[in-house]
C-alpha positions, 0 to 999 in steps of 0.5 A: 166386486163393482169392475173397473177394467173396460168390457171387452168385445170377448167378454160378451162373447159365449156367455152361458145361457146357465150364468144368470144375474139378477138386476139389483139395479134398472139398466136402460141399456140393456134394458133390465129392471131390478129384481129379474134375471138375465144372461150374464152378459156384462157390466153386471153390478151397474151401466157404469161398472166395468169387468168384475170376479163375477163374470168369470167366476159364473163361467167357470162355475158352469163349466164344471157343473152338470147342465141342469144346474144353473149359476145366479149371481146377484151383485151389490158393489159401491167402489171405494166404500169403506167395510162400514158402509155394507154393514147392517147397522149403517147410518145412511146420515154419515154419508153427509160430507162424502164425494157427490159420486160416492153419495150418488152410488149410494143413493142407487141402493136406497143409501143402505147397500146391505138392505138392498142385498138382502131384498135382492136375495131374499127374492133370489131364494124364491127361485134357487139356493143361496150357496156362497158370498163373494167379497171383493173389498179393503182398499178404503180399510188398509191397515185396519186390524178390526177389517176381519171383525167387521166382515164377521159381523156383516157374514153372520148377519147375512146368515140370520136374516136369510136363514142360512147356515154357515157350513153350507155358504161359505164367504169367498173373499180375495186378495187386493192388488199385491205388492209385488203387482204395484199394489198400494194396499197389498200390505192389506192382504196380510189382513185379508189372509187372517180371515179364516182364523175369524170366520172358520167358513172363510176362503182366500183367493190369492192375487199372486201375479193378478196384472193390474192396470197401472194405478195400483188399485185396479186389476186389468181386464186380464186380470179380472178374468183370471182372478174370477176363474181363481174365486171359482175354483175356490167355490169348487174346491168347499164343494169338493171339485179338485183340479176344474177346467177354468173358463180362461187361463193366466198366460196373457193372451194375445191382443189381436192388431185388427186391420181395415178391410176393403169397404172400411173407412179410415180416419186420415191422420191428414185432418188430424186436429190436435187443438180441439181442446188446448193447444196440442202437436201432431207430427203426421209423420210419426203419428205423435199426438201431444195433447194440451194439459187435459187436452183433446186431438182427432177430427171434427166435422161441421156438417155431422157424418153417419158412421150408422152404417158401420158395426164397430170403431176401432180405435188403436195405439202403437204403444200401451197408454201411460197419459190417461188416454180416452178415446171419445165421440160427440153426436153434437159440436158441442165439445162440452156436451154429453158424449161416448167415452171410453178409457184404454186404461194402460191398454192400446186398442179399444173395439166398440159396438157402434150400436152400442155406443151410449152417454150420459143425458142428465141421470140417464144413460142415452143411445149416442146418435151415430148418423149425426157425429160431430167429433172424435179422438182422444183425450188425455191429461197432456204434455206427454207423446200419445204414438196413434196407430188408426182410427177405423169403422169397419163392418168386420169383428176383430176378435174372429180371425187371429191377426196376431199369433205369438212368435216366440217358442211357446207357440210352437210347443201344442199349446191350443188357442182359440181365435181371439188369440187366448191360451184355452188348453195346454194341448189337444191331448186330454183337452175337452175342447168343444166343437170349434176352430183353435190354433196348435203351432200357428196352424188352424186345427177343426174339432167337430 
């Protein structure tokens, strides 16, 4: 349930007011202390965490509830904890030995992520009813046949100490990346699918044809998205909603191809250094960059430049990423120093929110100096053609207007977009689609 995928500018978009999420963790960025709810605008889990089930599990949820009814999720995720480690009994000296980061996530939950939850919700029952739990776990368990033991174990000891009842919380649990996505564990789900046999209250969520993003592990933006739509439908359904309007649909949307507008500042492949970390190659006339082994190339400034001004950085590959590739930008000259960074993750463009640009200061997470930057491009692990398309500052969001429409048949057959590009309705006939602009066969259609 931690997220791994990038936020997306869409994802912060129209996010119901009615989808809460309580803090479990202190964000400084947003600010949000532990224990209160807010939107639930993501990362939700934690500053460093990515797009989850929970974002799009709490949209859809919304969407097909009366308007009084509000949806609270209160997350507690450690990526790659093993099932043991959420348990009650969980000895927090066994973390001796464990990676520096893994101890540190664990650190932020008091070492005992199942304690930490169970504050957090019992707090949450002061202001509503707990009515389901959300798992999302078993990478670090493949293959182990006791897995639907120990999540019985841990179900029924959330249900005595927050004096809940089975047959009204169920536990929601979904499938890992499968085999037939690449997934390295998807032999697990076989496991996962057992759950019900173990825990009667227990549901599945399948990730049948759930994109991941090219390690195995991992869902895609996408995939998260149509994989938190599927945890609520299955969350409807133990309440006995058939058949819901989903908050996104499965067909991969189209990815808008921004362009600068007039009053935008480019970054001129011209000054393109590829050498700022190892020595790497550019050729200007195809735009290939060629990074050193865990090299870095882009444009770097003696005297700092001010891109304050501006709304959002546009940074764009020709080409699906398959190096690692991580978009970075320095406020010092120091290429060693604390910096913004962000991953394409298989992907090939990245849209930021120059306001709100952050890195990393010691165990803080601070606001990047936008009118002192010193540094900017691309790192990747080297050796392999990386083909840039631009770099760009612009003032205009990419996500309101369609650059991009689908051209094969599928388009021209009334399916209804929305402007980011999205399939929100497979026609205008019956849909309840609210007050708004949509794409129906290349053509801007109004609904008031």
């Amino acid at each position: 349930m931690h997220g791994n995928a990038t936020v997306e500018e869409i994802d912060k978009q129209n996010v119901p007011s009615r989808f809460k999420v309580m803090s479990t963790l202190k964000f400084t960025n947003p600010p949000r202390e532990k224990g209160e709810w807010y939107t639930a605008v993501p990362p939700l889990v934690s500053q460093s965490s990515g797009l989850s089930p929970m974002d799009y599990f709490g949209r859809t949820m919304v969407n097909n509830l009366p308007e009084e009814i509000k949806i609270g999720v209160i997350p507690v995720a450690v990526p790659g904890c093993r099932i043991e480690h959420l348990d009650k009994d969980f000895n927090p000296a066994s973390l001796a030995g464990e990676a520096d980061w893994f101890i540190s996530i664990m650190e932020s939950y008091g070492k005992h992520p199942y304690n930490h939850l169970i504050e957090h919700c019992r707090k949450a029952q002061k202001d509503g009813v707990i009515k389901g739990i959300l798992l999302h776990q078993g990478e670090s368990n493949n293959g182990d046949s006791e897995w639907t033991s120990k999540v019985k174990k841990i179900y029924e000891d959330i249900l005595s100490d927050l004096n809940l009842n089975a047959k009204d919380v169920p536990l929601i649990a979904g499938e890992l990346v499968s085999i037939g996505q690449g997934g390295v564990c998807g032999g697990m789900n076989s496991i996962i699918n057992s759950l019900p046999k173990t825990i009667p209250t227990a549901h599945v969520v399948s990730s049948i044809n759930v994109p991941q993003a090219g390690d195995g592990l991992h869902f895609s933006a996408h995939g998260y998205r149509v994989l938190g739509c599927r945890y609520a439908t299955a969350m409807l359904a133990t309440m006995g909603i058939e058949n819901p309007r989903v908050e996104y649909y499965e067909e991969i949307p189209v990815i808008p191809t921004p362009n600068p507008a007039e009053g935008d500042f480019t970054f001129g492949t011209d000054r393109f250094n590829p050498s700022i970390w190892e020595h790497g190659e550019f050729d200007p006339k195809t735009n290939i960059f060629i990074a050193g082994l865990y090299g870095f190339g882009g444009w770097q400034y003696e005297q700092p430049i001010d891109i304050s001004g501006y709304k959002y950085v546009v940074a764009e590959l020709e080409e699906n990423e398959t190096n690692g590739v991580e978009f970075k930008i320095f406020d010092s000259s120091n290429y060693w120093g604390d910096h913004y960074k962000k991953a394409f993750k298989g992907e090939k463009l990245i849209v930021a929110n120059i306001d709100e640009l952050t890195r990393n200061s010691g165990s803080n997470i601070v606001p990047l100096k936008t009118d002192e930057i010193y540094i900017i491009g691309f790192w990747a692990y080297g050796h392999k053609p990386i083909h840039l398309k631009r770099v760009y500052l612009t003032n205009e969001n990419p996500y309101t207007s369609v650059t991009q429409i689908p051209q094969d048949s599928e388009i021209k057959d009334g399916k209804v977009y929305d402007l980011t590009g999205r399939l929100v309705a497979p026609s205008l006939s019956g849909s309840d689609l609210p007050a708004g602009i949509y794409i129906v066969n290349r053509q801007k259609i109004v609904i008031k």
